[in-house]
C-alpha positions in Angstrom: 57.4 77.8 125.1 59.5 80.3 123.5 59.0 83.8 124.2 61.2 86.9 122.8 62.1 90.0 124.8 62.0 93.4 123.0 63.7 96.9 124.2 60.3 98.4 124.2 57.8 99.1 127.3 55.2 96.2 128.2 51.9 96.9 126.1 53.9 98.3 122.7 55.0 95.5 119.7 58.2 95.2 120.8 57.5 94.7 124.9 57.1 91.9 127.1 53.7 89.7 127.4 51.2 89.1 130.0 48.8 86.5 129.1 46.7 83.0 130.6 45.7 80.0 128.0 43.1 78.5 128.9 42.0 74.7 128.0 38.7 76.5 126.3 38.0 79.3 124.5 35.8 81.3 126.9 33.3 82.9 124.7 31.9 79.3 123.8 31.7 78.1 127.7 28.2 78.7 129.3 29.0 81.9 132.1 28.6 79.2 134.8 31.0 76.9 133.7 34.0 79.9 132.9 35.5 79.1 136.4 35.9 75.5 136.0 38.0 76.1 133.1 41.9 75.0 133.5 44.5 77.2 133.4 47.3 75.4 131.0 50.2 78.8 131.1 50.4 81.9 132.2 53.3 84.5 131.0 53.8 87.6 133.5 56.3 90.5 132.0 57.5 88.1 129.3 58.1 85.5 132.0 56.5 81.8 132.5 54.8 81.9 135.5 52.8 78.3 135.1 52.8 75.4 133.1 50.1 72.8 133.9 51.4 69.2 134.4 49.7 67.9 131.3 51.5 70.4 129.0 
């Protein structure tokens, strides 16, 4: 994973990113199947924070 650091605050087009992939998209899993859902990466201020094994 690459990730590029801008000058800018977090939130504008040049700031850092917070954000979670998921193995599913979650608007096509039924509401009581979101929580079984694996995490595969999270990013937190521009910065991995995990990588699941099977990555």
């Amino acid at each position: 994973m690459r990730l590029l650091r801008g000058a800018g605050p977090a939130g504008s087009p040049s700031g850092t990113a917070d954000l979670t992939v998921l193995a599913a998209v979650p608007l096509t899993v039924p509401a009581t199947e979101l929580a079984d859902v694996p995490v595969l990466s999270t990013v937190l201020d521009g910065d991995p924070t995990h990588r699941a094994a099977s990555l």
